[in-house]
C-alpha positions in Angstrom: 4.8 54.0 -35.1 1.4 52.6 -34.3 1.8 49.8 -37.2 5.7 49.0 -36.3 4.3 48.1 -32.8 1.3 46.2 -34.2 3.5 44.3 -36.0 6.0 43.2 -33.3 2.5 41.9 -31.2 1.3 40.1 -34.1 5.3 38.4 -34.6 5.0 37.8 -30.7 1.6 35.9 -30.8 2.8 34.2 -33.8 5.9 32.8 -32.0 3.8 32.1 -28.9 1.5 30.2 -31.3 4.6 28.0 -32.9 5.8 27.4 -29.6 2.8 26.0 -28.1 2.0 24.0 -31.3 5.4 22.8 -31.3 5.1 21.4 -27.5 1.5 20.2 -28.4 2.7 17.5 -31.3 5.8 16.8 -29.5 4.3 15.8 -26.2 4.5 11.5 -25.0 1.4 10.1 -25.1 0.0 10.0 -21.9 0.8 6.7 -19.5 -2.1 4.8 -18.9 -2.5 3.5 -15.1 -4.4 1.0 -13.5 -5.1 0.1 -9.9 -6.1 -2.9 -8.1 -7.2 -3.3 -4.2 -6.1 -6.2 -2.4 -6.0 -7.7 0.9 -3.3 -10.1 0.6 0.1 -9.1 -0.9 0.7 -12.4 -2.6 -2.3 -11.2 -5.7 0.2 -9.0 -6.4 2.1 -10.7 -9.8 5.5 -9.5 -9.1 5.8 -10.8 -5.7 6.9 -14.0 -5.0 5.1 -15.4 -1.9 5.8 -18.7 0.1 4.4 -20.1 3.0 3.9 -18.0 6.2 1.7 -15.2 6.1 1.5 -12.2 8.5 -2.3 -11.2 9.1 -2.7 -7.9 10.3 -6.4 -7.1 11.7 -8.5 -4.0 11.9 -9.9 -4.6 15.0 -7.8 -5.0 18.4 -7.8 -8.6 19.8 -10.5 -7.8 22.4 -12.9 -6.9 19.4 -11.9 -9.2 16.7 -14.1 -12.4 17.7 -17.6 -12.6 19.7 -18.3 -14.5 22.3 -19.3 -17.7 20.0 -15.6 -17.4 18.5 -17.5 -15.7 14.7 -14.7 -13.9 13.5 -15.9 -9.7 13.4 -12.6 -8.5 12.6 -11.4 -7.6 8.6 -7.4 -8.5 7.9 -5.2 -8.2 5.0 -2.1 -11.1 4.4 1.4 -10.4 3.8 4.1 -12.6 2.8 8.1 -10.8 3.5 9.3 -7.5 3.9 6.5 -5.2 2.7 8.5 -1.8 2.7 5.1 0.5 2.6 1.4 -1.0 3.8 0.2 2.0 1.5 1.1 -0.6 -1.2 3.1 -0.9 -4.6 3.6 0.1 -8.3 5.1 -0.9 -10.9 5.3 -0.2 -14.7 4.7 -2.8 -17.0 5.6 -0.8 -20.8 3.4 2.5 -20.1 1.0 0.9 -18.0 1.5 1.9 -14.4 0.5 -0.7 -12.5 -0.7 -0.2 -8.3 -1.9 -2.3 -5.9 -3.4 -0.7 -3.1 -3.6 -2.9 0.4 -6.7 -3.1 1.8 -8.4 -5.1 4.9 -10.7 -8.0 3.5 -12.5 -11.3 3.9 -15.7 -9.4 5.3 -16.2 -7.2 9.1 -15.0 -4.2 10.6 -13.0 -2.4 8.6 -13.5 -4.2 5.5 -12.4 -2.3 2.6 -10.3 0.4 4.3 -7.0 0.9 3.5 -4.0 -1.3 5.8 -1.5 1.8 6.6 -1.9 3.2 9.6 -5.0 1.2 10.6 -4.1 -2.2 12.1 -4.4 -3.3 15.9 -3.4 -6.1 16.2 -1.6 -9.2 14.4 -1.7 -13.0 13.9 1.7 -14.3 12.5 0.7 -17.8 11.6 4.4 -18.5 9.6 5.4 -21.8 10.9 9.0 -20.7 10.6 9.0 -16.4 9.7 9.4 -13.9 12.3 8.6 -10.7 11.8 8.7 -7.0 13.1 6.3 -4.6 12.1 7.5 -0.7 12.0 6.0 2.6 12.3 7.7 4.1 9.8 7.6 3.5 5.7 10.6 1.4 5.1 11.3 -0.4 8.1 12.0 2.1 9.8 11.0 3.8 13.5 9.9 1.8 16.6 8.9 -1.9 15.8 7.5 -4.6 17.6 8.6 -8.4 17.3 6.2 -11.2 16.5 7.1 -14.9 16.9 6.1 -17.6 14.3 3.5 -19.7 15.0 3.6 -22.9 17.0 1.9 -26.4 16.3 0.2 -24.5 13.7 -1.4 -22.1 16.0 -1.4 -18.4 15.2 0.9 -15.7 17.2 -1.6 -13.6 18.4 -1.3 -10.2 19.7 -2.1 -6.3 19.9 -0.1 -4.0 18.3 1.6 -2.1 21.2 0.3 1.4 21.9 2.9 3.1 19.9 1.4 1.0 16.3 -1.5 0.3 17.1 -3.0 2.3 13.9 0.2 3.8 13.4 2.1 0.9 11.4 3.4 1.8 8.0 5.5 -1.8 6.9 7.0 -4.9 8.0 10.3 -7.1 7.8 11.3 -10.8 8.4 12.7 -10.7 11.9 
């Protein structure tokens, strides 16, 4: 009795053994992925930018330039709809490719990510409106931001309700 029951443990582990073989040499090779920080959308290659950028700023207007007009504030750049401020991927073969958004060009904030930590926004698109949203794909309360005039910025804070609570943006 003893052997007939070693036997069907040592068929069992043998199985187990095949199987788990079997899934090892059969497994994809793993996808390689790669990711990239960037402050303005338009360094990402499979976006195509124009003219008309929306800047969105770390700090609030009231904090974003000293008294001599020096610029303390970090921003980031986006060009059209940008459906999630968290950023984008994209496969390229079995390279998965993701740029992250990030605020840049030096001050407060610089280097941290753009979702949910803007307060306030220069639209300096001579011709583009925009809306930015508090939800991931446009969606959720927005606020409207006029294009720029005489090639003067549209500057404003982010209304209470954004203001580090904005998550994408959308040609108005």
């Amino acid at each position: 009795m003893k052997d007939r029951l070693a036997g069907k443990r040592l068929a069992a582990a043998a199985t187990a053994l095949a199987a788990g073989a079997a899934l090892l040499f059969n497994a994809t090779p793993a996808q390689a992925a790669t990711t990239f920080y960037v402050s303005d959308n338009c360094d990402v290659p499979w976006i195509n930018c124009s003219e008309g950028d929306l800047h969105l700023n770390y700090n609030s207007m009231e904090y974003a330039v000293d008294s001599s007009g020096k610029l303390l504030t970090s921003y980031a750049s986006f060009y059209g709809d940008v459906y999630d401020y968290a950023g984008t991927s994209q496969y390229q073969g079995s390279t998965l490719y993701t740029y992250v958004y990030v605020f840049g060009n030096g001050g407060n904030g610089n280097g941290q990510r753009v979702k949910n930590n803007a307060a306030s926004v220069w639209n300096c698109a001579p011709a583009d409106n925009y809306r930015v949203y508090y939800n991931s794909g446009y969606l959720g309360h927005s606020q409207y931001f006029q294009h720029a005039y005489a090639y003067d910025c549209y500057w404003a804070d982010l209304d209470s309700t954004l203001k580090n609570e904005n998550a994408s943006e959308h040609f108005a």
